[in-house]
mmCIF file as gemmi writes it, N, C-alpha and C atoms, coordinates in Angstrom:
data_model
loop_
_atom_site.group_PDB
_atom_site.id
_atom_site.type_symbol
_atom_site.label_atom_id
_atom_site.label_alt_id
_atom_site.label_comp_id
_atom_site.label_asym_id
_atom_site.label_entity_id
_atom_site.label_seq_id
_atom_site.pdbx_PDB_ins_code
_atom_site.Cartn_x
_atom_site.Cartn_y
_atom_site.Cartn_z
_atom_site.occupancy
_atom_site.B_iso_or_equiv
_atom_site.pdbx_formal_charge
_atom_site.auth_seq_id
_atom_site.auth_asym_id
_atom_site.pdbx_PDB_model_num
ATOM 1 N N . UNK Axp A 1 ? -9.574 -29.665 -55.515 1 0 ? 1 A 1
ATOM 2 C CA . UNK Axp A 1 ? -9.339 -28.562 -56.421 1 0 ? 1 A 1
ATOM 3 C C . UNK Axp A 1 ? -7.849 -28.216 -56.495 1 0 ? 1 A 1
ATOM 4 N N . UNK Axp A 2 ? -7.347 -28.073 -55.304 1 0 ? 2 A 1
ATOM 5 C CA . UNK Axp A 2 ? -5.637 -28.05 -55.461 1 0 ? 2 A 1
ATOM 6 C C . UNK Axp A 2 ? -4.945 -29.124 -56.109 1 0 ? 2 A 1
ATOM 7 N N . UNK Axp A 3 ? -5.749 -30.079 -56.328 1 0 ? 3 A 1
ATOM 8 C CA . UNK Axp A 3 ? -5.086 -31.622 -56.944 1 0 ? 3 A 1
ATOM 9 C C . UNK Axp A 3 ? -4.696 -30.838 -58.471 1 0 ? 3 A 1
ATOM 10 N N . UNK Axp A 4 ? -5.848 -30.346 -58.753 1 0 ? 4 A 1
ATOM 11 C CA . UNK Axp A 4 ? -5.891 -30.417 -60.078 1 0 ? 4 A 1
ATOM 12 C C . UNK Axp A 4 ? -5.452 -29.22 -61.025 1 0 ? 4 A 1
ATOM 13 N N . UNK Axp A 5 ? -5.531 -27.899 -59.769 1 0 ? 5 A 1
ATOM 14 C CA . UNK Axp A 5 ? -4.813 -26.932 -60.075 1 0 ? 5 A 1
ATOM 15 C C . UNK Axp A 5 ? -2.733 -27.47 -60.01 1 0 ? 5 A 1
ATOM 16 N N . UNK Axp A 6 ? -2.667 -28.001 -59.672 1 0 ? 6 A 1
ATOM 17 C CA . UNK Axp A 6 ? -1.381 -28.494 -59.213 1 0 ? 6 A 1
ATOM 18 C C . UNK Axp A 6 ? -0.638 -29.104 -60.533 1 0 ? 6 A 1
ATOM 19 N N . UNK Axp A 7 ? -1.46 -30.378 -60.647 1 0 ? 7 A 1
ATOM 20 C CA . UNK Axp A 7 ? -1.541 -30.685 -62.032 1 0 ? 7 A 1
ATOM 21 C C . UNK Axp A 7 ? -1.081 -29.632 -63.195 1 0 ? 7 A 1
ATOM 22 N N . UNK Axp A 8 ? -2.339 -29.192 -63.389 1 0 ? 8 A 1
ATOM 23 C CA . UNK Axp A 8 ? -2.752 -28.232 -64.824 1 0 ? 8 A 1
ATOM 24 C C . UNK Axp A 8 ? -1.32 -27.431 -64.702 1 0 ? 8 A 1
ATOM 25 N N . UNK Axp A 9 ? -0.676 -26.545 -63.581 1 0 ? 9 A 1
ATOM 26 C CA . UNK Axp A 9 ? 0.016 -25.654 -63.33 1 0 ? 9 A 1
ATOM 27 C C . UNK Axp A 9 ? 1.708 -26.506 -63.891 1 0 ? 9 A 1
ATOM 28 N N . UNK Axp A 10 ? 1.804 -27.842 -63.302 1 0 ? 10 A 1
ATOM 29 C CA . UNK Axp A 10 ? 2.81 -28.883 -63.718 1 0 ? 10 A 1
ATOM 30 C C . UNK Axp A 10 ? 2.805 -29.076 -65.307 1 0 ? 10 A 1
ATOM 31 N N . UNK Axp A 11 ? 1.667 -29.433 -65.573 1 0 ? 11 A 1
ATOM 32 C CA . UNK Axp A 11 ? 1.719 -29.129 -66.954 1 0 ? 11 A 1
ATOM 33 C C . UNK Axp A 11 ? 1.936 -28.368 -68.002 1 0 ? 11 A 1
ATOM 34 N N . UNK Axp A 12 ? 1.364 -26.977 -67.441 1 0 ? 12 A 1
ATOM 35 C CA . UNK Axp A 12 ? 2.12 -26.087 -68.317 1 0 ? 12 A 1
ATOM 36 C C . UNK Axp A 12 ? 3.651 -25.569 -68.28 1 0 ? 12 A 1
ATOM 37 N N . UNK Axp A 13 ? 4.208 -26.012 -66.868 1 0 ? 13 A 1
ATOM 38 C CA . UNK Axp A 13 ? 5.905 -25.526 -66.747 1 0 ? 13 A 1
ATOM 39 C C . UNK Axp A 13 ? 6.612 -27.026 -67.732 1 0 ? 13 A 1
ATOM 40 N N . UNK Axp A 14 ? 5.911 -28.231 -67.716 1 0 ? 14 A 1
ATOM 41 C CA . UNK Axp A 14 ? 6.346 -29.129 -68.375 1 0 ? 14 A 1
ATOM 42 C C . UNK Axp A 14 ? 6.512 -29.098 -69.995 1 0 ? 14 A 1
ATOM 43 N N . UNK Axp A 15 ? 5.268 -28.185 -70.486 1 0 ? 15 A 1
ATOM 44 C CA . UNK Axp A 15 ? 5.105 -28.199 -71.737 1 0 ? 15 A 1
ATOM 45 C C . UNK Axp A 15 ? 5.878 -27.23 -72.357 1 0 ? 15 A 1
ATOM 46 N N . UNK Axp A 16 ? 6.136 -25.522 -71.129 1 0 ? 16 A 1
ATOM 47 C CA . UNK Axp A 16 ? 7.497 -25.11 -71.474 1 0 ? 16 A 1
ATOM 48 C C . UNK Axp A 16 ? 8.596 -25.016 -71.811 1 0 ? 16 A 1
ATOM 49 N N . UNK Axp A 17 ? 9.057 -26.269 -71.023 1 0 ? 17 A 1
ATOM 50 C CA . UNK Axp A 17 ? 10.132 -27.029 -70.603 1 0 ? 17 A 1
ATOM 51 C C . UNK Axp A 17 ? 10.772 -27.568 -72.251 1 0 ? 17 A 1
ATOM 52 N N . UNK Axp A 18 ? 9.166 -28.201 -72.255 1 0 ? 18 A 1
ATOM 53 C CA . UNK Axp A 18 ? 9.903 -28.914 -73.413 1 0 ? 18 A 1
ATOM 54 C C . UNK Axp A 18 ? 9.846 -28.005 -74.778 1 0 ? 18 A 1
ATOM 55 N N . UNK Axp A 19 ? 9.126 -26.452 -74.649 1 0 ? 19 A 1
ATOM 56 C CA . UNK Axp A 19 ? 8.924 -26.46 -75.734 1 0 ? 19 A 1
ATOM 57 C C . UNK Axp A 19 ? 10.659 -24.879 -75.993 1 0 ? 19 A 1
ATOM 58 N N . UNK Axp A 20 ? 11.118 -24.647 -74.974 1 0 ? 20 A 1
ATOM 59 C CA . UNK Axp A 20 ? 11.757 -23.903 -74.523 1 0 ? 20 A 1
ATOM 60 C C . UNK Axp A 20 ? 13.793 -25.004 -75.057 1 0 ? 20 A 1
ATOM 61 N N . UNK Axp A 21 ? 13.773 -26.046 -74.917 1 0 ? 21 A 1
ATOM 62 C CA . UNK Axp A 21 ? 15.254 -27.023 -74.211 1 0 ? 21 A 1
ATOM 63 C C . UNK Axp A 21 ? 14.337 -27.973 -75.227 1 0 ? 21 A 1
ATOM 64 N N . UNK Axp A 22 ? 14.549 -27.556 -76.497 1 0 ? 22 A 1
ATOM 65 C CA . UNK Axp A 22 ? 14.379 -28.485 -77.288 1 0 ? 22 A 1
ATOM 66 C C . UNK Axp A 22 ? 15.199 -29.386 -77.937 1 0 ? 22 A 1
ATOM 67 N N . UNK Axp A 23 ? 14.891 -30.717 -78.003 1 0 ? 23 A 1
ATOM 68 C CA . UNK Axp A 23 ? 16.365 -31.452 -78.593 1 0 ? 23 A 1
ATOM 69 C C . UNK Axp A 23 ? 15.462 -32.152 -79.925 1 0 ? 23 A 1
ATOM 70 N N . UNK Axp A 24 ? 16.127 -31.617 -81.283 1 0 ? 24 A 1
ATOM 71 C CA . UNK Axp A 24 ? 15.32 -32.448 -82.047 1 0 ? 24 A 1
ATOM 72 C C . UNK Axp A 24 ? 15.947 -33.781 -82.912 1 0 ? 24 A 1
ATOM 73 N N . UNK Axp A 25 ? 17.252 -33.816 -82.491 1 0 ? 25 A 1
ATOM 74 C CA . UNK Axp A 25 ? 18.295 -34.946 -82.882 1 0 ? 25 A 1
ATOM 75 C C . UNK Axp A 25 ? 17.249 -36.043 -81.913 1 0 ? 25 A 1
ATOM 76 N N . UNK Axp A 26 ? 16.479 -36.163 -81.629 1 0 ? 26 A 1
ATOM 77 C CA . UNK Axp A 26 ? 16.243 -37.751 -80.323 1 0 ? 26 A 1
ATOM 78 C C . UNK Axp A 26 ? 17.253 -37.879 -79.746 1 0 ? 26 A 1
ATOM 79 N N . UNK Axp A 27 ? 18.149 -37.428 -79.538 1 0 ? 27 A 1
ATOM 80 C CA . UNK Axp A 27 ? 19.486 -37.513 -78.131 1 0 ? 27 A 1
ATOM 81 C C . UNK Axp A 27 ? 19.034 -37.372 -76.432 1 0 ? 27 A 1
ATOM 82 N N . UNK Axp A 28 ? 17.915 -36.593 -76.568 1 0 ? 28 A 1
ATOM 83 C CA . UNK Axp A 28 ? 17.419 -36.323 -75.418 1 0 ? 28 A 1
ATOM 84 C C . UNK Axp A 28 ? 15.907 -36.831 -74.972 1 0 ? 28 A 1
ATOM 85 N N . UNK Axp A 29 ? 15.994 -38.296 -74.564 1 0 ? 29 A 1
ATOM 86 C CA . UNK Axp A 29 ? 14.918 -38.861 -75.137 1 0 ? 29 A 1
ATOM 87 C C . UNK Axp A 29 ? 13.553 -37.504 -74.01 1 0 ? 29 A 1
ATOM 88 N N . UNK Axp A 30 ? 13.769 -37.429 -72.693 1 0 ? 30 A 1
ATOM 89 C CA . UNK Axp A 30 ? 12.832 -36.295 -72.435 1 0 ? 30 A 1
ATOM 90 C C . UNK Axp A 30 ? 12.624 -34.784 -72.794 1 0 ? 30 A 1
ATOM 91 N N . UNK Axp A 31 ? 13.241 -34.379 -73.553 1 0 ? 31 A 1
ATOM 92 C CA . UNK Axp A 31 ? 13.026 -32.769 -74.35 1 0 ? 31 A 1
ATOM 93 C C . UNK Axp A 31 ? 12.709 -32.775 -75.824 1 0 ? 31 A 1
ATOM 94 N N . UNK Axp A 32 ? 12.981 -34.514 -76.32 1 0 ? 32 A 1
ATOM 95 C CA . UNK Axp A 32 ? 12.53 -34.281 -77.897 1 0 ? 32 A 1
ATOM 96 C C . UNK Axp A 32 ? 11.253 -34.272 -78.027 1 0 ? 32 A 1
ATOM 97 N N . UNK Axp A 33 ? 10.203 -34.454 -77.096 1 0 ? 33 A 1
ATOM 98 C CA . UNK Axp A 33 ? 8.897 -34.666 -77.312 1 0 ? 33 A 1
ATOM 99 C C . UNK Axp A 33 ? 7.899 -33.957 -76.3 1 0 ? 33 A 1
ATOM 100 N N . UNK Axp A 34 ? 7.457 -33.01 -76.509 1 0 ? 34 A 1
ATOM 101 C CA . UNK Axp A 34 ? 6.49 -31.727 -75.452 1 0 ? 34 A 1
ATOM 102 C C . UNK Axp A 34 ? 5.629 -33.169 -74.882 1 0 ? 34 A 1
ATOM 103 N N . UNK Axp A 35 ? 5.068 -33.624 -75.791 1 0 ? 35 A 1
ATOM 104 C CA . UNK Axp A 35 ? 4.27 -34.419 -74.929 1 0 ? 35 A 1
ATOM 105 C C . UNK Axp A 35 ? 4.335 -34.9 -73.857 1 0 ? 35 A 1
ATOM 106 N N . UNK Axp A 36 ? 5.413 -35.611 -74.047 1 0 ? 36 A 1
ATOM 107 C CA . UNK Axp A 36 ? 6.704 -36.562 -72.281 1 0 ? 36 A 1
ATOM 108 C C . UNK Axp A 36 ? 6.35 -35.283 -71.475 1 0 ? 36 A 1
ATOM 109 N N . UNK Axp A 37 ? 7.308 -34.149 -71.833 1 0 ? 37 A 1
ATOM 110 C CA . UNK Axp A 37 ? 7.709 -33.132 -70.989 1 0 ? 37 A 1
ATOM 111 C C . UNK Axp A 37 ? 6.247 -32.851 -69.812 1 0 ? 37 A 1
ATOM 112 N N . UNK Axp A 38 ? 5.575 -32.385 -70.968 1 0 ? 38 A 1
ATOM 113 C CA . UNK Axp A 38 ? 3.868 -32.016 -70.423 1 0 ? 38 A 1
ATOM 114 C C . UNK Axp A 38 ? 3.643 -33.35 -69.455 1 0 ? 38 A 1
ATOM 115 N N . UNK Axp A 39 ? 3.594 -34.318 -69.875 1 0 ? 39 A 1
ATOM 116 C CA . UNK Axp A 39 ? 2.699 -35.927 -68.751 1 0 ? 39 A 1
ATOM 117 C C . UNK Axp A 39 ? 3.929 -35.517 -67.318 1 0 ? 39 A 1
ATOM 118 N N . UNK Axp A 40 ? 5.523 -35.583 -67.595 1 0 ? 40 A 1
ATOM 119 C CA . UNK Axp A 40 ? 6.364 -35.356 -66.766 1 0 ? 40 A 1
ATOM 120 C C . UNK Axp A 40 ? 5.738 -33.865 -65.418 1 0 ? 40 A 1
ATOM 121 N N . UNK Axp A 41 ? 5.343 -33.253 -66.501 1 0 ? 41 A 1
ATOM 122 C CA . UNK Axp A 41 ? 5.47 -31.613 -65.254 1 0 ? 41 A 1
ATOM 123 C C . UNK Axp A 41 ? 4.124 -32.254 -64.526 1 0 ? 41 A 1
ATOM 124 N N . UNK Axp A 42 ? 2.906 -32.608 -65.394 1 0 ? 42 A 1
ATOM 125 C CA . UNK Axp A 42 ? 1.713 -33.213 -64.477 1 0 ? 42 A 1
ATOM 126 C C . UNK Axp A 42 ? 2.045 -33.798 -63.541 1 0 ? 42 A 1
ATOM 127 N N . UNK Axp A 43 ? 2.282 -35.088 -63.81 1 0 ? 43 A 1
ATOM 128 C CA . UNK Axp A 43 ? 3.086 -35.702 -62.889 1 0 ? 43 A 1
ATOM 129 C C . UNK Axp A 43 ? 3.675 -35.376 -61.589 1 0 ? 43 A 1
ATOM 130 N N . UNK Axp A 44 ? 4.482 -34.521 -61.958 1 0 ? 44 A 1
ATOM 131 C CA . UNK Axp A 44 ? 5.228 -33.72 -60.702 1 0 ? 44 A 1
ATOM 132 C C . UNK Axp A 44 ? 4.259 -32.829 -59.373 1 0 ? 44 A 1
ATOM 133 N N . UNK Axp A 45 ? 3.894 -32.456 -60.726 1 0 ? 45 A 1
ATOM 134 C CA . UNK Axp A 45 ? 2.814 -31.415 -60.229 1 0 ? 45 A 1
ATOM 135 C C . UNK Axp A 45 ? 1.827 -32.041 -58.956 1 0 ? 45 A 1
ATOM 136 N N . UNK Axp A 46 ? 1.342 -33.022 -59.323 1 0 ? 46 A 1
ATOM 137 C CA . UNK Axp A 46 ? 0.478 -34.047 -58.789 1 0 ? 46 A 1
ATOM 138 C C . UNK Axp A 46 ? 1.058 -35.141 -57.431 1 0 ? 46 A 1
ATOM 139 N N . UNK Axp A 47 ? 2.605 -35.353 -57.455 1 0 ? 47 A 1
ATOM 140 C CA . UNK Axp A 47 ? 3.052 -35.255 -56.779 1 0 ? 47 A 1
ATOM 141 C C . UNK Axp A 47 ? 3.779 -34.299 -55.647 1 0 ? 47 A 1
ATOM 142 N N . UNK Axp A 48 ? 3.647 -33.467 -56.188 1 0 ? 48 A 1
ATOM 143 C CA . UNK Axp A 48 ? 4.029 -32.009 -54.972 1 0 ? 48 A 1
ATOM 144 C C . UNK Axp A 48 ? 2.838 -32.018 -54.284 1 0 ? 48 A 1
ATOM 145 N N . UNK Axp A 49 ? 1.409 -31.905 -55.262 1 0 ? 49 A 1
ATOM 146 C CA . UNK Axp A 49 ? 0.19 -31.595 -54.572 1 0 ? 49 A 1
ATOM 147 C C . UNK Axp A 49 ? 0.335 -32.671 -53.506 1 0 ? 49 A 1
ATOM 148 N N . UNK Axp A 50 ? 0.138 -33.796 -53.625 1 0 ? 50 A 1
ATOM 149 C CA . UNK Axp A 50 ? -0.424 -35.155 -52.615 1 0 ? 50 A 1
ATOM 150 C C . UNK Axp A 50 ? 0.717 -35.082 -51.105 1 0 ? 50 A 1
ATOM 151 N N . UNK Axp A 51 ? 1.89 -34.479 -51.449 1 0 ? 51 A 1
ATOM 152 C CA . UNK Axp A 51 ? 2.648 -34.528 -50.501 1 0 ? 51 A 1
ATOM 153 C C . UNK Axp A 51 ? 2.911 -33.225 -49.807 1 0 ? 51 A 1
ATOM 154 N N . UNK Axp A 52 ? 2.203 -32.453 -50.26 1 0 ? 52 A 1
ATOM 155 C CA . UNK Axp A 52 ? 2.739 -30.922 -49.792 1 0 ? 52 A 1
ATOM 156 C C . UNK Axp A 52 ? 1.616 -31.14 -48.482 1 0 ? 52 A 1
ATOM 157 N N . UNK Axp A 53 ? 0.61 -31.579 -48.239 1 0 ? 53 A 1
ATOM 158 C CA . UNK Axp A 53 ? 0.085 -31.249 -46.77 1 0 ? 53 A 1
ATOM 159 C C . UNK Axp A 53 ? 0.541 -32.138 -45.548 1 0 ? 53 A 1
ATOM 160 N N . UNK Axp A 54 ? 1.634 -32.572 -45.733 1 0 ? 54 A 1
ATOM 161 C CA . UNK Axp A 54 ? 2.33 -33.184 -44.229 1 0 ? 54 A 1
ATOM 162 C C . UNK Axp A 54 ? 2.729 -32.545 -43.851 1 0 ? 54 A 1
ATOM 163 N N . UNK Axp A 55 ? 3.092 -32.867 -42.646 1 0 ? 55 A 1
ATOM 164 C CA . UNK Axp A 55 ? 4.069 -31.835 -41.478 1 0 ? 55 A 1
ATOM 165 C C . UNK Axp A 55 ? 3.186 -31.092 -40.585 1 0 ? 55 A 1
């Protein structure tokens, strides 16, 4: 359940991200497209989750 809350939560700071630091020239190949941004914050997200219980 934290996997996926982790996720979902990555996703929406991603979809912010992109929808907030918008580049619409394509100069910025990760901010011209929410989509990237959004898979990017998942991503992250999903990686914080899997690694946050060591130590």
């Amino acid at each position: 359940m934290k996997i996926i809350i982790s996720v979902f939560v990555g996703g929406i700071f991603g979809f912010l991200i992109g929808y907030v630091v918008k580049c619409n020239g394509g100069g910025c190949p990760i901010t011209s497209d929410q989509l990237v941004t959004t898979l990017i914050g998942a991503v992250t997200g999903l990686i914080i989750a899997l690694t946050g219980n060591r130590g």
